[in-house]
N, C-alpha and C positions, 0 to 999 in steps of 0.2 A: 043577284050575282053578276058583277062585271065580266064580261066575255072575256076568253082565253085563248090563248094559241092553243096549237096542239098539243097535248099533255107527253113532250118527251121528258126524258130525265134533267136536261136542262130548264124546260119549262117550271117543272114540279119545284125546281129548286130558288127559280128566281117569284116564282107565283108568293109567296106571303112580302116581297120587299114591293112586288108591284103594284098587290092591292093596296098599299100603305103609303104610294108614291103622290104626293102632291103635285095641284096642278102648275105651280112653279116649276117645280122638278121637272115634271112631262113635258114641259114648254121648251126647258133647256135641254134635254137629251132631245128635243125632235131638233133644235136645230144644230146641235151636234155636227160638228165636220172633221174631216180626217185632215191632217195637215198636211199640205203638198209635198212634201220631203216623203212622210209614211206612205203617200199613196203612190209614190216614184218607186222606193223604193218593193212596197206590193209588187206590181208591174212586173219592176225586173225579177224579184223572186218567182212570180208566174210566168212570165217568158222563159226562166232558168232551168223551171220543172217541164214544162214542155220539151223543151230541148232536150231534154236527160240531162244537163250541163251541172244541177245544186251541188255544194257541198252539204258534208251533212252536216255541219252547224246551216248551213244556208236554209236547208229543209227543212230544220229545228223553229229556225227563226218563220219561216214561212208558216208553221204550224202554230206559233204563237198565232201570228197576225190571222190568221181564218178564227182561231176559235175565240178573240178577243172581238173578231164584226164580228161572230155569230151571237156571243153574247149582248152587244149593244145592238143588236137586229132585231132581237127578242125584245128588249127593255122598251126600243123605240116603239116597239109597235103597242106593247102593251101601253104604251106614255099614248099614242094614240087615239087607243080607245076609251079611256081613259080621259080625255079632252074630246073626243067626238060624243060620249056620254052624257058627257056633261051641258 
């Protein structure tokens, strides 16, 4: 059995595409980068929430971008272990 993150509800649900993920695949999502525009924009969506200052399309939008890295956070890691298994 390939090691796992911790079995959240996200985990549980990306766990059968990860065990299946080739080490091509693993190679390319580990070197996966955010593009300088999305990680600008990040930023200022997270300086905006501090501030109290988002709109709430802003906040919307800021809640895309957290739960789209959490999902490539999980994959990378399992892409990983997955290559350090190996």
């Amino acid at each position: 059995m390939t090691p796992s993150l911790e079995p959240t509800a996200l985990g549980r649900l990306l766990r059968p595409m990860s065990k299946s993920m080739s080490r091509e695949l693993a190679h390319e999502l580990v070197r996966l980068k955010v593009e300088e525009d999305t990680q600008q924009r990040y930023d200022y969506l997270a300086t905006g929430r501090r501030e109290g200052t988002l709109t709430p399309d802003e906040e919307a939008e800021l809640q895309d971008l957290v739960q789209v890295n959490s999902v490539l956070s999980m994959l990378k890691a399992e892409a990983r272990l997955l290559l350090a298994a190996a």
